[in-house]
Every structure is written in C-alpha cells, then in structure tokens.
FIPATI-43942 format. One record per residue: residue number from 1; residue in one letter; x, y, z of N, C-alpha, C, CB in turn. Coordinates in steps of 0.05 Angstrom, whole numbers, plus 32768, in hexadecimal, padded with zeros to 4 digits. Glycine has a CB too. Layout:
REM FIPATI-43942
NUM  A  X  Y  Z  X  Y  Z  X  Y  Z  X  Y  Z
...
***
This chain:
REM FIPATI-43942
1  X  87E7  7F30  88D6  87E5  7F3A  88F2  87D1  7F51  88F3  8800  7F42  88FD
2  X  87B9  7F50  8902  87A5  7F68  8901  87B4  7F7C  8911  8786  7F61  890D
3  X  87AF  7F96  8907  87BF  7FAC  8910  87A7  7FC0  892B  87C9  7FC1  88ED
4  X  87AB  7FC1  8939  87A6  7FC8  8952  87A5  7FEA  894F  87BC  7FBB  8966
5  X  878A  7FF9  8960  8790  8019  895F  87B3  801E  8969  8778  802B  8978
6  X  87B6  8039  895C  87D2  8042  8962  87CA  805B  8979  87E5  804E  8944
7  X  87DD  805B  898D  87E3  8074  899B  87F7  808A  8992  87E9  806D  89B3
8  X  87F4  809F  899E  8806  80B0  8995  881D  80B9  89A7  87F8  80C4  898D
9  X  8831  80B8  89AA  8847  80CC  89B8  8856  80E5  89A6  885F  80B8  89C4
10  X  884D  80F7  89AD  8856  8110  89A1  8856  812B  89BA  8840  8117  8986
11  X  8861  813B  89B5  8871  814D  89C3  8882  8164  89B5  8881  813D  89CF
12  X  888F  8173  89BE  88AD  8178  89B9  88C7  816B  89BF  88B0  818B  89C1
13  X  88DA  8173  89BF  88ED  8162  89AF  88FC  815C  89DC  8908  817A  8989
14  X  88FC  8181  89D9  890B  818A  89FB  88FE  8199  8A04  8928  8198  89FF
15  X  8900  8199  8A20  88E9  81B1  8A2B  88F9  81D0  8A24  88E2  81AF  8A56
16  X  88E8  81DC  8A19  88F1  81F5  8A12  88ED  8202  8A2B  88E3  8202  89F9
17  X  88D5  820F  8A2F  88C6  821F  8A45  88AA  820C  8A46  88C1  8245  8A3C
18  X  88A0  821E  8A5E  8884  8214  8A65  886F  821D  8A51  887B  821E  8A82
19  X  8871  8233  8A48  8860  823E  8A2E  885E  8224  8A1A  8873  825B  8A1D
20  X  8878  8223  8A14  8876  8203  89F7  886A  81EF  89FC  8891  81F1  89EC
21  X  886D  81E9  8A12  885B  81D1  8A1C  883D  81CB  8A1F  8861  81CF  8A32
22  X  8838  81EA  8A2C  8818  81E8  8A2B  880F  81F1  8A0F  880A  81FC  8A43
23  X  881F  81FA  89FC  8816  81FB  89E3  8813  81E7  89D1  8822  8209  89D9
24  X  882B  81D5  89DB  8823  81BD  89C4  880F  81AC  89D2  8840  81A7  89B9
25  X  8816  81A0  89EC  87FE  8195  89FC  87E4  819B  89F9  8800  8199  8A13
26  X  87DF  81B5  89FC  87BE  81B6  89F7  87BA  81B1  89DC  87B0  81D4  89FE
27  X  87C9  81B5  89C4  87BC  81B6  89AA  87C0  8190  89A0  87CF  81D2  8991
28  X  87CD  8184  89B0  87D5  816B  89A6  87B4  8162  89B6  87FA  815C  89B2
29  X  87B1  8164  89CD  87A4  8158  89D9  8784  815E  89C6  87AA  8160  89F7
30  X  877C  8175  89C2  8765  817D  89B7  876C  816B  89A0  8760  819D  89B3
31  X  877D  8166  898C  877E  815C  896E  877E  8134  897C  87A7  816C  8956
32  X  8781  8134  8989  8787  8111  898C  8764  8111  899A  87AB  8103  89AA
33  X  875D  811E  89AA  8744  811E  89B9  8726  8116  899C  8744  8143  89CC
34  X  8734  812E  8986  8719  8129  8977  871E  8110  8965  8710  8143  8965
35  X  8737  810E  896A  8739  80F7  8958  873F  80D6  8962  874E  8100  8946
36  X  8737  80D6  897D  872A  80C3  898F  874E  80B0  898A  8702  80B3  8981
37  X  8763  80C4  898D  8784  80B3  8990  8788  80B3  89AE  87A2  80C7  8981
38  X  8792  809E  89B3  879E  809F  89CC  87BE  80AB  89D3  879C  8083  89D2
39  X  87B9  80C4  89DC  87D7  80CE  89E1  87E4  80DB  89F2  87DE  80DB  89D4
40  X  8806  80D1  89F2  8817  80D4  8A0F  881D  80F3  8A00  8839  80B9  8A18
41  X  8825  8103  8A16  8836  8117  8A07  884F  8114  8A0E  882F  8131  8A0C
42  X  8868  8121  89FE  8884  8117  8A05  8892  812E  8A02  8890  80FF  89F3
43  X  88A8  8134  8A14  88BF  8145  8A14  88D3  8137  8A25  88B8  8162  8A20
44  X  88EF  8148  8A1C  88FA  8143  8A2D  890A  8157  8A41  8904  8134  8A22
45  X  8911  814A  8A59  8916  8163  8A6D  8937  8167  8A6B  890B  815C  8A90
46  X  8945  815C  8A58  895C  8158  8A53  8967  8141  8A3B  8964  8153  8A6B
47  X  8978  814F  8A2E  897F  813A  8A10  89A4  813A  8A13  8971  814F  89E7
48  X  89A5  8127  8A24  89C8  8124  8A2A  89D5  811F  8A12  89D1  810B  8A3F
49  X  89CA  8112  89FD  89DA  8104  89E6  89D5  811A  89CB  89CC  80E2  89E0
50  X  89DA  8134  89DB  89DD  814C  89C2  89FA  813E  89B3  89E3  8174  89D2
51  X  89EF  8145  8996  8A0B  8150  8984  8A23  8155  8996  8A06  8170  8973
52  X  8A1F  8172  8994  8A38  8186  89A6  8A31  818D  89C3  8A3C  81A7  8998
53  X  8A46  8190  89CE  8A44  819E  89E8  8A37  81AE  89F1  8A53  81A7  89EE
54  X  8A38  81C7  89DF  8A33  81D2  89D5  8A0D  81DB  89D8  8A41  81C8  89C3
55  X  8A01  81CA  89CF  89E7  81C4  89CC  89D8  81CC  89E3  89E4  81A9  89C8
56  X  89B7  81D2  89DF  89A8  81D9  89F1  89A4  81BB  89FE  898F  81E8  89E6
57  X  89A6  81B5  8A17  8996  8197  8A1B  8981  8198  8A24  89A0  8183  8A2B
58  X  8972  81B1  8A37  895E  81B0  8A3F  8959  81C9  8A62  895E  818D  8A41
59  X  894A  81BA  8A6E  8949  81CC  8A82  8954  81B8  8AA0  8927  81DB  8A83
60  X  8957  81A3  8A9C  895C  8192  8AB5  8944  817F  8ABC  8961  81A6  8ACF
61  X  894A  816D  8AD3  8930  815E  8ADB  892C  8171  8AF6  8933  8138  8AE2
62  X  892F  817E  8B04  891E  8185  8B12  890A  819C  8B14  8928  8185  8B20
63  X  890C  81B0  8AF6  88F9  81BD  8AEF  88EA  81B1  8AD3  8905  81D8  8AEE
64  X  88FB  819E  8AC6  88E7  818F  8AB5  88D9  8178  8ABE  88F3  8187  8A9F
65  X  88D6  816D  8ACA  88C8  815D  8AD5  88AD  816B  8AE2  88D9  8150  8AE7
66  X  88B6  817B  8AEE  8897  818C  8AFB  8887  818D  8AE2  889C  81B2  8B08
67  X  888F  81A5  8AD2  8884  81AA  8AB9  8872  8197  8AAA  8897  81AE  8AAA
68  X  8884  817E  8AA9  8871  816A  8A9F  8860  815E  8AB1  887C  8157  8A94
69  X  8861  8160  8AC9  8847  815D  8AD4  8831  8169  8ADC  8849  8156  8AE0
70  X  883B  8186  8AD4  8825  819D  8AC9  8818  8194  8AB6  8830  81B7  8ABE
71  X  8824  8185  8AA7  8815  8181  8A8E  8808  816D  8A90  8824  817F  8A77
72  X  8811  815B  8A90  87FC  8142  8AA4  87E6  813E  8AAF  8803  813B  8AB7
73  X  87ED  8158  8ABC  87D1  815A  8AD3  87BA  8173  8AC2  87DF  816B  8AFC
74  X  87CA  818A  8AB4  87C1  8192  8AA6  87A8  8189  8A95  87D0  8196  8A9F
75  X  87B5  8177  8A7F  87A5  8170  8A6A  8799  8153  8A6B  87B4  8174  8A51
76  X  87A2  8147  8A84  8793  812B  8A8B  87A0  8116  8A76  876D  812D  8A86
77  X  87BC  811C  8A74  87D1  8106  8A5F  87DA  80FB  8A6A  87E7  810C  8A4E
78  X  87E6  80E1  8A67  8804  80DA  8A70  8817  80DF  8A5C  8808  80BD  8A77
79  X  882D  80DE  8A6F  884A  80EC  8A6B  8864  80E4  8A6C  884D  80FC  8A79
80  X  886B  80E4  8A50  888D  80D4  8A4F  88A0  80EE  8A44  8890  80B3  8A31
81  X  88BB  80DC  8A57  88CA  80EC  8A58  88E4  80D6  8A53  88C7  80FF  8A71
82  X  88FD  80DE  8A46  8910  80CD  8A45  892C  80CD  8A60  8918  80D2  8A29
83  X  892F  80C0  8A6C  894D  80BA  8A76  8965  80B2  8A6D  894E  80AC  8A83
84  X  8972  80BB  8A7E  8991  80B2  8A70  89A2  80AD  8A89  89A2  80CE  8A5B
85  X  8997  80A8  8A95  89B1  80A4  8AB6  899A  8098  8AC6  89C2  80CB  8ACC
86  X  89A6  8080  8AD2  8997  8078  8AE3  898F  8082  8AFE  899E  8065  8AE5
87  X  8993  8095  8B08  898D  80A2  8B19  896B  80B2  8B13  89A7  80B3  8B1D
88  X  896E  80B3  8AF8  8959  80C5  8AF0  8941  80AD  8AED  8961  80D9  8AD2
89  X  8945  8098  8AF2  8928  8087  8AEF  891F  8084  8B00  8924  8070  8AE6
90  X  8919  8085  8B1B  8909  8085  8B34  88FC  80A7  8B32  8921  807D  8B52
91  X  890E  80B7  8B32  890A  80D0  8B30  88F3  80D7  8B1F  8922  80DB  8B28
92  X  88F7  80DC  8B08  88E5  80D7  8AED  88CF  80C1  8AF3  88F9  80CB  8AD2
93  X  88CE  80B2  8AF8  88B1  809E  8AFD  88A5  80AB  8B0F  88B4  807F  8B08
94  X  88B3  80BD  8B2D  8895  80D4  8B35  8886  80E1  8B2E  8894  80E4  8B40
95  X  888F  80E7  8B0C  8880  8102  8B00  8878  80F5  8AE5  8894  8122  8AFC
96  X  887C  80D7  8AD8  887A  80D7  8ABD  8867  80BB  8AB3  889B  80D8  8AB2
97  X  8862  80B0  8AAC  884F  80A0  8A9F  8862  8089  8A95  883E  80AF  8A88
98  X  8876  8096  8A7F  8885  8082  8A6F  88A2  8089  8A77  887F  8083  8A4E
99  X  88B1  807E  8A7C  88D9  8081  8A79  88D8  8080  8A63  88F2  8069  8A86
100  X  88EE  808C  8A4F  88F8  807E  8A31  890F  8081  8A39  88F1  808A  8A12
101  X  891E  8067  8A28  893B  805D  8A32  893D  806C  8A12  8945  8035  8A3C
102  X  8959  807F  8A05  8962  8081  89F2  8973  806B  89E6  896B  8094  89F3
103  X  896F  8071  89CD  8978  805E  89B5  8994  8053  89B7  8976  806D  899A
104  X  89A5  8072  89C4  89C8  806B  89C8  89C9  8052  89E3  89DE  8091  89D3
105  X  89AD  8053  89F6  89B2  804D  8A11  89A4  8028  8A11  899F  8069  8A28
106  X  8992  802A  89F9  8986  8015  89F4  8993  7FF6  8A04  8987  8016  89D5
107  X  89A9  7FF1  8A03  89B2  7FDA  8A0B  89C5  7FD8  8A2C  89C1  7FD3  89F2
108  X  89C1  7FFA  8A39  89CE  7FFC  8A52  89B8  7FEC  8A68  89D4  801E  8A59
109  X  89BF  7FD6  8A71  89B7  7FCC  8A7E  89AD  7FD4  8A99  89C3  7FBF  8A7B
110  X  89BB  7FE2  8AAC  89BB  7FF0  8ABF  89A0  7FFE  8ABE  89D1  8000  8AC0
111  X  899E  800F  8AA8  8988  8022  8AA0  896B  8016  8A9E  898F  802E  8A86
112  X  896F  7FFF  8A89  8955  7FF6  8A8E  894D  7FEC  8AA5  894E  7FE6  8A7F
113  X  8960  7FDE  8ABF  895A  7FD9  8ACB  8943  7FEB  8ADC  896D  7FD3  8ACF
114  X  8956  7FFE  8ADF  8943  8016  8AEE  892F  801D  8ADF  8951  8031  8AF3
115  X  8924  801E  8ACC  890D  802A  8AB8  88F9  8019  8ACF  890C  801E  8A8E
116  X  8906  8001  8ABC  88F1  7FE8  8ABB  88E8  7FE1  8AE5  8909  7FC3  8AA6
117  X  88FA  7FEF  8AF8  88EF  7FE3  8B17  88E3  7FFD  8B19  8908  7FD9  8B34
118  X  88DC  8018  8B0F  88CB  8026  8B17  88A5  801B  8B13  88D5  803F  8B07
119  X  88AA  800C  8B06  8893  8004  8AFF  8879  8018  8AE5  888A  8002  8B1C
120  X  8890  8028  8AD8  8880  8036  8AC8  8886  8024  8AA7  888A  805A  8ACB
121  X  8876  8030  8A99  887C  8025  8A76  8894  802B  8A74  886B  8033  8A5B
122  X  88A7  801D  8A67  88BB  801E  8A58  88C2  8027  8A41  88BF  8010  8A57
123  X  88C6  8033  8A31  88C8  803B  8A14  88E4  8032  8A0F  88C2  805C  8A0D
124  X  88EC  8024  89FE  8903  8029  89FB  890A  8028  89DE  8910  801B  8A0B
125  X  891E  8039  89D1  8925  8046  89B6  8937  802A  89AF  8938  8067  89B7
126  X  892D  8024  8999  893D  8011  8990  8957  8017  8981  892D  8002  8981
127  X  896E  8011  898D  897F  801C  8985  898C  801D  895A  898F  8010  899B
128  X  899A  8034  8950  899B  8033  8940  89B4  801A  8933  8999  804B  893D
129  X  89B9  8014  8948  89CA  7FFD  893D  89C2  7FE1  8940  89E2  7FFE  894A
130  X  89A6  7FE0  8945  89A2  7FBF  895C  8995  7FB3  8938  897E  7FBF  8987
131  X  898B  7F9B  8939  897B  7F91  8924  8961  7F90  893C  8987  7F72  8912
132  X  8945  7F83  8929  8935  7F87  893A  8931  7F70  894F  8920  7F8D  892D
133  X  8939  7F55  8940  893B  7F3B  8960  8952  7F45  896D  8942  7F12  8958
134  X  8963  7F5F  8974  8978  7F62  8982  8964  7F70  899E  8992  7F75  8970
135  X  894A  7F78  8997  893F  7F83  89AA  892B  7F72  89C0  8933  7F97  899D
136  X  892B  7F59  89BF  8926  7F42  89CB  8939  7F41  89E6  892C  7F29  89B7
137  X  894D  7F42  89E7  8961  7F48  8A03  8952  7F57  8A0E  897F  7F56  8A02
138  X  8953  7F76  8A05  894C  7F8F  8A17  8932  7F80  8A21  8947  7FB1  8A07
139  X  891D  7F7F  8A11  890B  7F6F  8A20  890B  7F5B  8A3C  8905  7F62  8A10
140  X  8916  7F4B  8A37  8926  7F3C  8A44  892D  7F42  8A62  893A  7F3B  8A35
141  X  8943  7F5B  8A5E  894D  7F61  8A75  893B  7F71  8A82  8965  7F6C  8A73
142  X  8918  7F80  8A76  8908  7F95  8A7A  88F7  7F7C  8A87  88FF  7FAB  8A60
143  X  88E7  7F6D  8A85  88E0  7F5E  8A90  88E5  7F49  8AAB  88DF  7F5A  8A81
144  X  88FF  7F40  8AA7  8912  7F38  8ABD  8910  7F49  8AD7  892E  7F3A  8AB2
145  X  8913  7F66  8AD4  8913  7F7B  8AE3  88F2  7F83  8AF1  8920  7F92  8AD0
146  X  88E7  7F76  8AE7  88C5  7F82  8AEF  88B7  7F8F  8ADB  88C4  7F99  8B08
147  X  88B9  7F98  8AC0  88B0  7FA0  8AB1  8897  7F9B  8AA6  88BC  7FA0  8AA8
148  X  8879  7FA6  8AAD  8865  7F9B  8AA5  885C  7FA4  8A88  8853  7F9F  8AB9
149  X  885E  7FBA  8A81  885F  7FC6  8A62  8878  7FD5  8A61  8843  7FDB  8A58
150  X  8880  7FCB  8A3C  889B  7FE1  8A2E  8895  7FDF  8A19  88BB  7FDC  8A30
151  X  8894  7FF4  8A09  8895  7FF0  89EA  88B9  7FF9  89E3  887A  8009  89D8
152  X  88B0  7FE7  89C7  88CF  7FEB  89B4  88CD  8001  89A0  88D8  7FCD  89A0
153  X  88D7  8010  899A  88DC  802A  8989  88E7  802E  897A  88E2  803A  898E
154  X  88DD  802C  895F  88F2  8024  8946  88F8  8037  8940  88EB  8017  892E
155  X  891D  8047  8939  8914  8067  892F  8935  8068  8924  8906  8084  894F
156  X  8937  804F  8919  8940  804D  88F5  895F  8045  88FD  893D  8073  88DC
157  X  896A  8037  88E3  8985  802A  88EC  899C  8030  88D9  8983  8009  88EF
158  X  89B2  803C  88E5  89C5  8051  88D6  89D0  8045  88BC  89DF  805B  88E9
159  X  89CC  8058  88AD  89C9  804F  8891  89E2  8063  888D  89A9  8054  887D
160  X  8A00  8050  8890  8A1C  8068  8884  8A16  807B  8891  8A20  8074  8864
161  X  8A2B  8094  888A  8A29  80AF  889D  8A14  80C2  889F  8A3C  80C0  8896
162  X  8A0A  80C4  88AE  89F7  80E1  88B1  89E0  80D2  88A3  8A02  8104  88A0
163  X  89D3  80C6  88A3  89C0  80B8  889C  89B0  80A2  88A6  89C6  80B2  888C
164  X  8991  809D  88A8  8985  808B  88B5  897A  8075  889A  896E  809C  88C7
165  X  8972  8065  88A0  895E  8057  8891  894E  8047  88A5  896B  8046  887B
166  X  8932  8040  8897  8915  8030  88AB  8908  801D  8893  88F5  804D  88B7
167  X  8918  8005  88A1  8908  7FF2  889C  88F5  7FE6  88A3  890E  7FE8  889A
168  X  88DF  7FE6  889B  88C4  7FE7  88A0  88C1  7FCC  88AB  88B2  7FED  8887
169  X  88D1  7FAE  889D  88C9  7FA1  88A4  88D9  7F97  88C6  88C6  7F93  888E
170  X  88E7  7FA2  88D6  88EC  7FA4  88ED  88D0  7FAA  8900  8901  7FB6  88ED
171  X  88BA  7FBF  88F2  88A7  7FBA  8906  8898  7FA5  8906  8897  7FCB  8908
172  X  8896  7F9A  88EB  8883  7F83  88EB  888E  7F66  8900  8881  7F79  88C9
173  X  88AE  7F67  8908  88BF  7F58  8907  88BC  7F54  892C  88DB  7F65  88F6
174  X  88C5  7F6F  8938  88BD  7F6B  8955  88A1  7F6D  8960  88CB  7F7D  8962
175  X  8892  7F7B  894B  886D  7F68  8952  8870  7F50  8951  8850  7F6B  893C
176  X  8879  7F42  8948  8872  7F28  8942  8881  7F16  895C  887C  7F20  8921
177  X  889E  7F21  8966  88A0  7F17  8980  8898  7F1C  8997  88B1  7F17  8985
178  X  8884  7F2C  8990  886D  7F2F  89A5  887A  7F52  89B8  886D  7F0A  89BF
179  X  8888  7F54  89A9  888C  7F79  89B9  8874  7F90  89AD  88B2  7F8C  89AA
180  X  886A  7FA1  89BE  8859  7FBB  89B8  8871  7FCB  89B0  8846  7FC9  89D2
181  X  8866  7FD9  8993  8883  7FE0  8978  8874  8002  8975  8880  7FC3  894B
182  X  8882  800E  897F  887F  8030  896F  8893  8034  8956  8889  804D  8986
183  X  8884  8044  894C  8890  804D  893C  889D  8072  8943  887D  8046  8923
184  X  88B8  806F  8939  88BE  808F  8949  88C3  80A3  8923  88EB  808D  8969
185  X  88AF  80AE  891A  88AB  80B6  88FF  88C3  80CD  88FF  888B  80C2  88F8
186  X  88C6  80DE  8917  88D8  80F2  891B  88EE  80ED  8916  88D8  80FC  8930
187  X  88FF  80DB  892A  8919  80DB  8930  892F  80C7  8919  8919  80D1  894F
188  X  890E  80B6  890A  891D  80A9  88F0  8922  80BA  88DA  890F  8094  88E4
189  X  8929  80D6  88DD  891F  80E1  88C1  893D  80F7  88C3  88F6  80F2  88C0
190  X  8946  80F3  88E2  8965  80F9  88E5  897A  80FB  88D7  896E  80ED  88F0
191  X  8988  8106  88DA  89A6  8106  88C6  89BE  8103  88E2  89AC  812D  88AD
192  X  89BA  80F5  88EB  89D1  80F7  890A  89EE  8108  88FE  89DF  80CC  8919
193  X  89F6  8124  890C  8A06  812A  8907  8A0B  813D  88EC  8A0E  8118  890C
194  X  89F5  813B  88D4  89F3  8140  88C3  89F8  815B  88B7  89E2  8137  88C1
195  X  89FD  8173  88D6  89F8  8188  88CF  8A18  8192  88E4  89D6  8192  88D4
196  X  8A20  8183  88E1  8A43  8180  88EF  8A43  8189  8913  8A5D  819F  88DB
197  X  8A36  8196  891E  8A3A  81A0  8935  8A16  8198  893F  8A47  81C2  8933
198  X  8A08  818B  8930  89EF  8185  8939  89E1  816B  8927  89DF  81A2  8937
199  X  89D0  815F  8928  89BF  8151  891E  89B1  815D  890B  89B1  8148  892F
200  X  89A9  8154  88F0  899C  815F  88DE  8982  814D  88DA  89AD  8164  88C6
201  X  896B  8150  88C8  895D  813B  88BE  894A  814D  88AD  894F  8127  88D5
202  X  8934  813C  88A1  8921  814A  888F  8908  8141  8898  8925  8145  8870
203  X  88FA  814F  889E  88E1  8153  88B1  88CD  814D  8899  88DD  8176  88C2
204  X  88D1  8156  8879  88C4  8146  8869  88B4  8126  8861  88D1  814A  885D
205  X  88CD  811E  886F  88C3  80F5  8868  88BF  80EC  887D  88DB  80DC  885A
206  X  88B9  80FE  88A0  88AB  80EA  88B0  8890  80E1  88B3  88B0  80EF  88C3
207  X  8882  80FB  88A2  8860  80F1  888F  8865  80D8  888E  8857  80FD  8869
208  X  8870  80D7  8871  8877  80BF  8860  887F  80AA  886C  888B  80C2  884E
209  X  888E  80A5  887B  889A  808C  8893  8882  8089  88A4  88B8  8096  88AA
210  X  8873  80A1  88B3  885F  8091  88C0  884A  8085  88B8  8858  809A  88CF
211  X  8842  8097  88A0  882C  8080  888E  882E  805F  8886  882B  808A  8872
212  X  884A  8065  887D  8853  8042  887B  8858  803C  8898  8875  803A  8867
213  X  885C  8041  88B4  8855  8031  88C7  8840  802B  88C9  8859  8036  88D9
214  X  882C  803D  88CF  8814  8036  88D3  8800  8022  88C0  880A  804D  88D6
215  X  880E  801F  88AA  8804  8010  8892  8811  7FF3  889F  8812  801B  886F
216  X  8821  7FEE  88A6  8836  7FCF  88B2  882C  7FCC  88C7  8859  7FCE  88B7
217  X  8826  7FE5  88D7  8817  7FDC  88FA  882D  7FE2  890B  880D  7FB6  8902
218  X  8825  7FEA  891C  882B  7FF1  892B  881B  8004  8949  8839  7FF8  891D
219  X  8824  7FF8  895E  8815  7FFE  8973  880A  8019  897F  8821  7FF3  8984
220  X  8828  8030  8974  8833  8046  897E  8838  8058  8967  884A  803F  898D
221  X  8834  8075  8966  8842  8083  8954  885B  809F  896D  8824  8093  893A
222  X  8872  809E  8962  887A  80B7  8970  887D  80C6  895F  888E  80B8  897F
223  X  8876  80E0  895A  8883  80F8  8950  8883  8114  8964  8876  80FD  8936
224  X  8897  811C  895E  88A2  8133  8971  8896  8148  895D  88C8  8136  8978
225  X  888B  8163  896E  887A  8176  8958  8886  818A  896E  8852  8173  8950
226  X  8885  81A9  895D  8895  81BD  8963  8879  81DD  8952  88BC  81B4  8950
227  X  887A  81E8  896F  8864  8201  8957  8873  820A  893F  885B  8225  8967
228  X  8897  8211  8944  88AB  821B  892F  88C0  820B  8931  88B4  8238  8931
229  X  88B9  81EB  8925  88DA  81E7  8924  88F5  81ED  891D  88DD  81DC  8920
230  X  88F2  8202  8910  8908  8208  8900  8915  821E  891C  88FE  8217  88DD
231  X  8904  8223  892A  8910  8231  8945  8913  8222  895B  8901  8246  894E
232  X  890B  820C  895B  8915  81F2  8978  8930  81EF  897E  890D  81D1  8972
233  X  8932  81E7  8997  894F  81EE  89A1  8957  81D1  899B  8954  81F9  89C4
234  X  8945  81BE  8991  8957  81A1  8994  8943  8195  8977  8953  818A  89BD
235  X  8954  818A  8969  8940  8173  8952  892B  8189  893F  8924  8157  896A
236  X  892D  81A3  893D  891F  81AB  892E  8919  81A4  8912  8923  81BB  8930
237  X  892E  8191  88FC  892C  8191  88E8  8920  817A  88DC  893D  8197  88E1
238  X  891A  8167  88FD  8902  814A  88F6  88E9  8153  88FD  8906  812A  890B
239  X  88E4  8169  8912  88D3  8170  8921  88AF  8172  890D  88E3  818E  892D
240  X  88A2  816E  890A  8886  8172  8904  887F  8188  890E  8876  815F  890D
241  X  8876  81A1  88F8  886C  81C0  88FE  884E  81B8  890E  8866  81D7  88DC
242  X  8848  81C5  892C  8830  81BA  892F  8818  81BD  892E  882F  81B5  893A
243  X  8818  81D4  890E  8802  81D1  8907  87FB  81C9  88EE  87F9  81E3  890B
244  X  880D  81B2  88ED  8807  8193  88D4  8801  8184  88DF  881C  8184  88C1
245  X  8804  817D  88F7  87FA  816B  8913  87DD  815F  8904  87F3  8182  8936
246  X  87C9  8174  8907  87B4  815E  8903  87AB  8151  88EB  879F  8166  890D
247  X  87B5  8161  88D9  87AA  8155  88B8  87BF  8144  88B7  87A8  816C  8899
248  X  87D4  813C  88C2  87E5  811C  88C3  87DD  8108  88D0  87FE  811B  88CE
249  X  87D0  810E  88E7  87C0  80FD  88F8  87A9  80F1  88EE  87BA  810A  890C
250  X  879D  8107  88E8  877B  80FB  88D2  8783  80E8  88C1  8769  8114  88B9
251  X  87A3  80ED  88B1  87A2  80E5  889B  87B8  80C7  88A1  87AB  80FF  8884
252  X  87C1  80BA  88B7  87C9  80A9  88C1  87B5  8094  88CE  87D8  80B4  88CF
253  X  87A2  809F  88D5  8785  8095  88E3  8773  8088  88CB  8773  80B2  88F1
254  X  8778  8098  88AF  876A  8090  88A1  8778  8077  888F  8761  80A7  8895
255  X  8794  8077  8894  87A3  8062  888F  87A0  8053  889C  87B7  8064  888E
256  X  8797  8050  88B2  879A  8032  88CA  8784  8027  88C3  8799  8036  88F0
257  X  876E  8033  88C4  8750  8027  88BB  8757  801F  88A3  8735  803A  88B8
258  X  8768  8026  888F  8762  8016  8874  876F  7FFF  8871  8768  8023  885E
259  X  8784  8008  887D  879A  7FE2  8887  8792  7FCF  889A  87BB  7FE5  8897
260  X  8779  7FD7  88AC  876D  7FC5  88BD  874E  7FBB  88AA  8769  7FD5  88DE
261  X  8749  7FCA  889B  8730  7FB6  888D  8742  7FA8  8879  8713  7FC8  887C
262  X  8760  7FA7  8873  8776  7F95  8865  877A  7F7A  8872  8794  7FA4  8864
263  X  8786  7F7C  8888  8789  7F70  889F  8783  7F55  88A7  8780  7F7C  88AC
***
C-alpha cells in the first residue's frame, strides 16, 4: 500500500490558560510550516473521563471554545477539540474544525450522531477495547448520519492492568478497509490508572511508536506536547517536552520518505 504525506495533530493535552496555547501554537505552527506538515492544533476545553474527581478537567466550553478560536484565527490553523455530551457537538462545530469522539465514548451512538450532522471531520479514538474491523460500525453509523470525512485513531489496546499495548498491524488493517488511520503516539504510551488516583505513562516510547507508525503508514500523527510536562494539569507523563517537537518531526519526515521510496 503506498503510504501517503502524514498530517499532524498536536497540542496540549487541556486548556491550561491562554498563555499555553499561544505558546505551543505559535511554535508548532512555525516547526510544521518549515517543514511543509500539514497541522490541526488540539486541546481540550474539558477532559470528563479524569481518573479522580478530583482532577483538573479544564476550563469549560464556553471560555474554551473562544480560546480556540483565537487560535484559529490567530495562526491560520484548524482546530480540534474533543466532546463528550451531545449537547456539546453543534456547540463545538461553531468554533472547531474537527469533533473527536473519545476512546471510552467510541461506540455511543447518540454522540456520533451529533459529531457526524454538524458537518465537521470526525475523529474518533478507537476504543481501547474494540479490535480494528470492530471500527467499521462506527463508520457506519458516521456515514449514515451525513458524515463526509472521519478518521479512526489508534491509541493502543489494554494490555492487563495499567497498561497499553500497539499493534502496529491494526493500522495497516483499517487502511486497508478503506478508513483515514492516525496514529495517537501520546495516549498509547499510557498506564490508565497506573499512578492510583491518576493515569500514568512514559513519554519515552511515544518517539519509538511513532516511528513504527509512520514506517506502516499512516494518514495522521497525534501527539500532545507540553513546554513542562512534568507540570501539566492533565497527561503530563505521555506528554512530548516542546522543545523535542521539532528534531522528532524532522526525524519522522525523514522516515516517511524512506518507507515511501519502499513502497
């Protein structure tokens, strides 16, 4: 299968403040610009499926949503943001580019419904429990609904407690039934729960995982990047520091060209 340029979706994880945003935005945008990537930027304006109660989730949709369309208009991007209540998908499609349906929400029908009649891209997280022809339905019901583009989002399938694993050949698997396949390098590299009152992961092997996507193909890369993850209020320990951002990018780019003169 000839492997096609990749885009990028990267971001932070939750909207912190307006400061974080225009910080990672402008520097993502300048590093994808010279390096001729096509890229969404991503946050989210709320993360309902924290660990604990406990947890930061965010700032809301009606001051995160603006924000991201500060940014939007700002840096001349489009802009995804995730939902979790169907109320929030008409809403969210005034201000955003892409909906992403989460991984836990993957198969709520209701939800995609609404993604998919706003008429924006679809993202949706392939859940950690589905196999990859289990993601043919969601399709299915995303299409049925009016859905003109959705990509599927591979981002790894629970391997026993507190642990992910990514099988590579799942992307090769829903390319081939004809779905547009990201790869999410971040959120596979998780420990769900791992850290008892929060999510853990190792921000070390999502390099390593996205190189081998981009080596199999794939349409999409996501990684979530943080100036200090080790200080982010949500996912800091998958998070990408973001100033490794571009010598991963060069060095992913230089991987695609070598698997497409393979190809």
């Amino acid at each position: 299968m000839a492997l096609t340029p990749f885009f990028l979706v990267a971001g932070p994880c939750v909207i912190e403040s307006e400061a974080l945003l225009f910080e990672v935005a402008e520097k993502m945008k300048s590093i994808t610009d010279s390096l001729k990537i096509p890229f969404y930027f991503k946050a989210s304006f709320d993360k309902a499926n924290r660990t604990s109660g406990k947890s930061y989730r965010g700032i809301g949709p009606e001051e995160g949503l603006q924000l991201l369309a500060k940014i939007k208009k700002e840096f001349q991007v489009p802009v995804l943001t995730d939902i979790h209540e169907i109320g929030h998908a008409a809403l969210a499609a005034r201000y955003v580019d892409v909906l992403q349906i989460p991984a836990f929400l993957c198969r709520q029908t209701d939800l995609l419904v609404a993604a998919a009649q706003t008429g924006k891209i679809v993202n949706v997280k392939k859940g950690q429990f589905l196999a990859p022809e289990d993601v043919n339905a969601i399709a299915d019901k995303l299409k049925a609904s009016g859905c003109k583009e959705y990509w599927m989002t591979e981002r790894g399938t629970t391997f026993g407690y507190h642990n992910l694993v990514v099988d590579m050949r799942s992307l090769a698997q829903m390319r081939a039934a004809g779905h547009p396949v990201v790869f999410d390098a971040t959120h596979s590299v998780q420990r769900p729960g791992g850290l008892g009152n929060a999510t853990g992961g190792d921000r070390t092997m999502a390099p390593v995982l996205a190189r081998a996507a981009v080596a199999v193909g794939v349409n999409g890369l996501f990684i979530e990047t943080h100036p200090n993850p080790d200080q982010a209020l949500s996912d800091g320990p998958n998070m990408i520091p973001l100033a490794q951002m571009e010598g991963l990018l060069q060095n992913l780019k230089s991987i695609h060209e070598a698997a497409s003169l393979c190809s």
